[in-house]
ZAVEX-691174 format. One record per residue: x, z, y of N, C-alpha, C, CB in turn. Coordinates in Angstrom, 3 decimals, m for minus. Glycine has a CB too. Layout:
REM ZAVEX-691174
       n.xx       n.zz       n.yy      ca.xx      ca.zz      ca.yy       c.xx       c.zz       c.yy      cb.xx      cb.zz      cb.yy
          X          Z          Y          X          Z          Y          X          Z          Y          X          Z          Y
...
***
This chain:
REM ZAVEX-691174
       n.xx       n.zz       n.yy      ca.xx      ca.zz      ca.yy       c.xx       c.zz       c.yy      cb.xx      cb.zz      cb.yy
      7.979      3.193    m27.619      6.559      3.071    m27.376      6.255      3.535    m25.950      5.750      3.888    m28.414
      5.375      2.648    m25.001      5.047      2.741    m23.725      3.989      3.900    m23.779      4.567      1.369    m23.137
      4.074      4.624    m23.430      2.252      5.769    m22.877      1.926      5.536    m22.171      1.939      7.190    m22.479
      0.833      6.187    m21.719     m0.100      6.383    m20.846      0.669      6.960    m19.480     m1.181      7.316    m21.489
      1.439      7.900    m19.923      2.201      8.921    m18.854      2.895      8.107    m18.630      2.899     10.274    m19.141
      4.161      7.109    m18.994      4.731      6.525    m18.536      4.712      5.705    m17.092      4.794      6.152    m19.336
      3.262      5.239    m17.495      2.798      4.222    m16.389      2.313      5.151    m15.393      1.608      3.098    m16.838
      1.462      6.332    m15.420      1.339      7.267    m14.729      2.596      7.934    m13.706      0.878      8.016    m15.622
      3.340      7.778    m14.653      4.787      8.686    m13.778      5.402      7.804    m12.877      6.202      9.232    m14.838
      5.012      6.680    m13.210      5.528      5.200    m12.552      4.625      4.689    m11.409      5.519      3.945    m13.728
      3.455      5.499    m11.552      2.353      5.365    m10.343      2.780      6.464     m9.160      0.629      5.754    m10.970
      3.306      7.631     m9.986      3.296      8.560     m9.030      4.899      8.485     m8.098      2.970     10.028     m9.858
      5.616      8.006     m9.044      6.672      7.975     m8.180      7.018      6.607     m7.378      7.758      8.379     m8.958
      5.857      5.145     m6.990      5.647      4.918     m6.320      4.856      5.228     m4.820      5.637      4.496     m6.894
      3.386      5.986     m5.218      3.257      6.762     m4.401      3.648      8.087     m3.469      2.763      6.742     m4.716
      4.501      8.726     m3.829      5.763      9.235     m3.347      6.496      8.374     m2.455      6.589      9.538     m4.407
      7.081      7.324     m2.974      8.524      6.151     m2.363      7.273      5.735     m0.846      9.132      3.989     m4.042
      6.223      5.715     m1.274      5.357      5.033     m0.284      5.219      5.847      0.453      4.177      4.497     m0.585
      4.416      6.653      0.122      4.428      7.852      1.182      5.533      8.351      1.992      4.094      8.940      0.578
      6.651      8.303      1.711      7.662      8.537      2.564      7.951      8.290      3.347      8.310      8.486      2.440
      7.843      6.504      2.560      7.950      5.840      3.540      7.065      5.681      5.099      7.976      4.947      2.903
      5.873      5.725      4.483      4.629      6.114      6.196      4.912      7.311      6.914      2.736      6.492      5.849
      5.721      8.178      6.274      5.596      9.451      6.907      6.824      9.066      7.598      5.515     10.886      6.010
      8.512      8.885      7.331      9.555      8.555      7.867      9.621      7.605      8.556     10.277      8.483      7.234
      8.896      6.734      8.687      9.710      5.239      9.114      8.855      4.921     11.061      9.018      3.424      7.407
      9.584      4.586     11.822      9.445      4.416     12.730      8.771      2.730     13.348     10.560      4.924     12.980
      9.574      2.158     12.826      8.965      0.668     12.361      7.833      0.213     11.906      9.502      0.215     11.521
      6.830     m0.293     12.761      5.807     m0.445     11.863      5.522     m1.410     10.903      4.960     m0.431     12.421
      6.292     m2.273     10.724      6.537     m3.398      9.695      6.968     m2.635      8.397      7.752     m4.522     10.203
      7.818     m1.545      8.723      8.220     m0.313      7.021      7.039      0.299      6.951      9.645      1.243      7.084
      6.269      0.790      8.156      5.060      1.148      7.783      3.928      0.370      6.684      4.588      1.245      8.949
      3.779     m0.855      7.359      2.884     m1.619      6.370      3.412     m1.803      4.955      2.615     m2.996      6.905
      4.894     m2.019      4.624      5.052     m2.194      3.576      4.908     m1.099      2.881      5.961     m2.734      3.442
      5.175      0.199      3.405      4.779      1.666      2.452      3.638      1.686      2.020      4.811      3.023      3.115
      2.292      1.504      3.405      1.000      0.984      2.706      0.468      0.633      1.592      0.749      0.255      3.014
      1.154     m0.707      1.455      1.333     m1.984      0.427      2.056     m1.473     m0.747      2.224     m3.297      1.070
      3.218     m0.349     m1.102      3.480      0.237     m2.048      2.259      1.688     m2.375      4.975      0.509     m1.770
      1.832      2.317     m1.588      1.098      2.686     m2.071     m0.388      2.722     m2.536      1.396      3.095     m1.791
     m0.945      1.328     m1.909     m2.062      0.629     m2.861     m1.563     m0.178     m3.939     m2.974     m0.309     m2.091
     m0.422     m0.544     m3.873      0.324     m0.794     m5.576      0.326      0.352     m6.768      2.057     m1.038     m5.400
      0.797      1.574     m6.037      0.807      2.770     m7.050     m0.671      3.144     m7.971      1.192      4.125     m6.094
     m2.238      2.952     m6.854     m3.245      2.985     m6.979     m3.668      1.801     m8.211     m3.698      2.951     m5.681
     m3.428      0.499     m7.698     m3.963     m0.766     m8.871     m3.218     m0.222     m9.904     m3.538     m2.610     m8.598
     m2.129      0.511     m9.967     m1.163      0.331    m11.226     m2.522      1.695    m12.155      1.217      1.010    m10.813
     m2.292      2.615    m11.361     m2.918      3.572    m12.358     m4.050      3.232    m12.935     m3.181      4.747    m11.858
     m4.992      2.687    m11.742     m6.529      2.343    m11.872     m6.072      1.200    m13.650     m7.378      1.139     m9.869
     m5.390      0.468    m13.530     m5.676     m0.630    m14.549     m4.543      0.132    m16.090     m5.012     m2.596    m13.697
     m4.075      0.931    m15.908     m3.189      1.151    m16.953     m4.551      2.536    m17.676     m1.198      1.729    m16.266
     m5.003      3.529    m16.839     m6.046      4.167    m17.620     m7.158      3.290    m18.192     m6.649      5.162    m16.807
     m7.566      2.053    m17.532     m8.329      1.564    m18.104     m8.051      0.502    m19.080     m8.989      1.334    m17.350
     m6.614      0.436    m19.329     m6.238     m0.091    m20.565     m5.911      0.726    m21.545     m5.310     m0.853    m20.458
     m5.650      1.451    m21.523     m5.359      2.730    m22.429     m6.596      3.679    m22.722     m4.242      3.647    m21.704
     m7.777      3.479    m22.118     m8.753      4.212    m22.590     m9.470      3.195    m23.195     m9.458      5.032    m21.647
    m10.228      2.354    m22.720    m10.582      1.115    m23.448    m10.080     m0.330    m23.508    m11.625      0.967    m23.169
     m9.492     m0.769    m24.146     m8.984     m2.168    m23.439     m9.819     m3.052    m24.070     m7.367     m2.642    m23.638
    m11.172     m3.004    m24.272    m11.751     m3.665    m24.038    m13.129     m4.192    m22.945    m11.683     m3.575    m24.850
    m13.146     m3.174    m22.281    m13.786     m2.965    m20.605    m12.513     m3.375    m19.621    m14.318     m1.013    m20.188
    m13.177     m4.073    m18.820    m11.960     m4.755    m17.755    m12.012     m3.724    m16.093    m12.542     m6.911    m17.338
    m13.172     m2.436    m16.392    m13.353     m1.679    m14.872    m12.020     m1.511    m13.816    m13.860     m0.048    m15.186
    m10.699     m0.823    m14.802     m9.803     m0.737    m14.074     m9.134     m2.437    m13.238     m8.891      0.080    m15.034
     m9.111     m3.133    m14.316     m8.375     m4.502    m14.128     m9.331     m4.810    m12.639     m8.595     m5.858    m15.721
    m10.883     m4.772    m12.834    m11.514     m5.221    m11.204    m11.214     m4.501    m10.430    m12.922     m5.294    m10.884
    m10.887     m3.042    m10.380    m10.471     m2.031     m9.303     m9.645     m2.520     m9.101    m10.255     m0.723     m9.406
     m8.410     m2.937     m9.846     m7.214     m3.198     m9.236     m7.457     m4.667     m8.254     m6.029     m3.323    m10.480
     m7.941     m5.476     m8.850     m8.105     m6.876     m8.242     m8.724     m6.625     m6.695     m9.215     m7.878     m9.261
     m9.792     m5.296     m6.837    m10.324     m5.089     m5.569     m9.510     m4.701     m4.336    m11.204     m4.196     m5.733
     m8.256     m4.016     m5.125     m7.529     m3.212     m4.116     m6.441     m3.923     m3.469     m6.983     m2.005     m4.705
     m6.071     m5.136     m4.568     m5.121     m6.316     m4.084     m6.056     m6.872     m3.030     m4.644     m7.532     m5.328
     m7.025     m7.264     m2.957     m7.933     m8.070     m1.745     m7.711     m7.296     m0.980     m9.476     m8.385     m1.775
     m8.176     m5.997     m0.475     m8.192     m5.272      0.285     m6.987     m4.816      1.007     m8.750     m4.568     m0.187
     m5.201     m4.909      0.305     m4.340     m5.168      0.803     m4.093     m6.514      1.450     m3.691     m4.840      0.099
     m4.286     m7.742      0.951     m4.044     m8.700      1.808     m5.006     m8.631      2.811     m3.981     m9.905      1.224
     m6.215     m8.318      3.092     m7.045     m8.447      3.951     m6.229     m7.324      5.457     m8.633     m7.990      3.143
     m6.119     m6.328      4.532     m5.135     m5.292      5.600     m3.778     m5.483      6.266     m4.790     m4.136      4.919
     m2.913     m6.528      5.491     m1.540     m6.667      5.704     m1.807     m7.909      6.927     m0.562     m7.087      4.148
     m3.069     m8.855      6.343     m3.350     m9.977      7.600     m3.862     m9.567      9.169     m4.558    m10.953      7.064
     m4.430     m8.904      8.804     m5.086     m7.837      9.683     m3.645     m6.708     10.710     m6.179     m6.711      8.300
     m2.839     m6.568      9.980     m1.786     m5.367     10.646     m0.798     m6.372     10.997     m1.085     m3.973      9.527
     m0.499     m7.189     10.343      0.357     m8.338     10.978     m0.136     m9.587     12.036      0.863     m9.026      9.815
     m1.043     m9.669     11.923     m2.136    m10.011     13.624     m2.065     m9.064     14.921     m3.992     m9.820     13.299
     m1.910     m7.851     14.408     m1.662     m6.738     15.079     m0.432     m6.334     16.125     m1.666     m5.995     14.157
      0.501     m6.300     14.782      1.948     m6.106     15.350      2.378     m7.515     16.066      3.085     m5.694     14.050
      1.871     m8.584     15.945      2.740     m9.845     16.513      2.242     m9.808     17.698      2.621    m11.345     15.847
      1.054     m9.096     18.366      0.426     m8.886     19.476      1.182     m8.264     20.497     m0.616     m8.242     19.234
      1.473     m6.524     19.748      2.722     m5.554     20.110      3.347     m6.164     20.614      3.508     m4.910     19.246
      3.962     m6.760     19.587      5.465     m7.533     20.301      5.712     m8.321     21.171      6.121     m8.206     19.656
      4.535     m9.307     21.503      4.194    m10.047     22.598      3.963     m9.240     23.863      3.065    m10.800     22.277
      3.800     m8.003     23.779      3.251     m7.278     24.957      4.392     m6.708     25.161      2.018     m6.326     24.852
      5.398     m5.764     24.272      6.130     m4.874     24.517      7.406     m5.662     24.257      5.833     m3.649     23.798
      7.569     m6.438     22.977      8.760     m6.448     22.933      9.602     m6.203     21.833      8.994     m5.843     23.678
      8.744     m4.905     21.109      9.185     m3.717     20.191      8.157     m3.480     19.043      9.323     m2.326     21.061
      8.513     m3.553     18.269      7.508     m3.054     16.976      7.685     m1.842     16.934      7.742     m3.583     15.503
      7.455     m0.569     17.427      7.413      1.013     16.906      6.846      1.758     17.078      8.081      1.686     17.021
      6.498      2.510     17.073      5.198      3.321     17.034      5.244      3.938     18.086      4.946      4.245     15.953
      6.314      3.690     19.074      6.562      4.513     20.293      5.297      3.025     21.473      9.011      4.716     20.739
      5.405      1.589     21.010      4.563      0.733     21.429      3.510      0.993     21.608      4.501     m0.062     20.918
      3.005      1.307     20.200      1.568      1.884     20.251      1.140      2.937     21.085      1.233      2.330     19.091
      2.057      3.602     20.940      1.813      4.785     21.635      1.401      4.422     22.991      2.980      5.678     21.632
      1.868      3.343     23.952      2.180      3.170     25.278      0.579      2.152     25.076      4.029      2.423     25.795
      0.095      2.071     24.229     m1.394      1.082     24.339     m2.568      2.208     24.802     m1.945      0.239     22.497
     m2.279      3.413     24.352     m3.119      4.678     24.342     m3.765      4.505     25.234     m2.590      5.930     24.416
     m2.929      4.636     26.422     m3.211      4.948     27.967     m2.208      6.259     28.440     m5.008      5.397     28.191
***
């Protein structure tokens, strides 16, 4: 039998893997995808409490749907971004960005 915690523990130890990943990774292409795992960790919880508390209210299921938009809108958006970088520098890394500062 699946729980509640299950899916929970499965949220958290994506958000973890994600987080690591933003915090470690030099690349900003691993960056975005850590992002993208950790607004996954978010839809997962948002829609598994709200199946498990009522499954017959859909609140979590639209949170999640909201947060998928809001990743593609962000990933189109950061990958418009970085293909710019690279046109300028060369290099996708955060050492690029850095050199946009001033």
């Amino acid at each position: 039998m699946v729980t509640l915690g299950h899916f929970l523990l499965l949220s958290g130890l994506l958000m973890a893997i994600g987080l690591y990943g933003v915090l470690t990774r030099r690349n900003l292409i691993a960056v975005l995808m850590s992002v993208e795992i950790l607004l996954n960790a978010a839809a997962l919880a948002f829609a598994s409490v709200a199946a498990f508390r009522d499954p017959n209210l859909f609140a979590g299921q639209v949170f999640a749907l909201f947060i998928i938009v809001v990743a593609a809108a962000e990933l189109s958006i950061g990958f418009a971004i970085l293909l710019n970088v690279y046109r300028t520098h060369g290099a996708v890394t955060d050492d690029a960005i850095g050199e946009m500062r001033g």
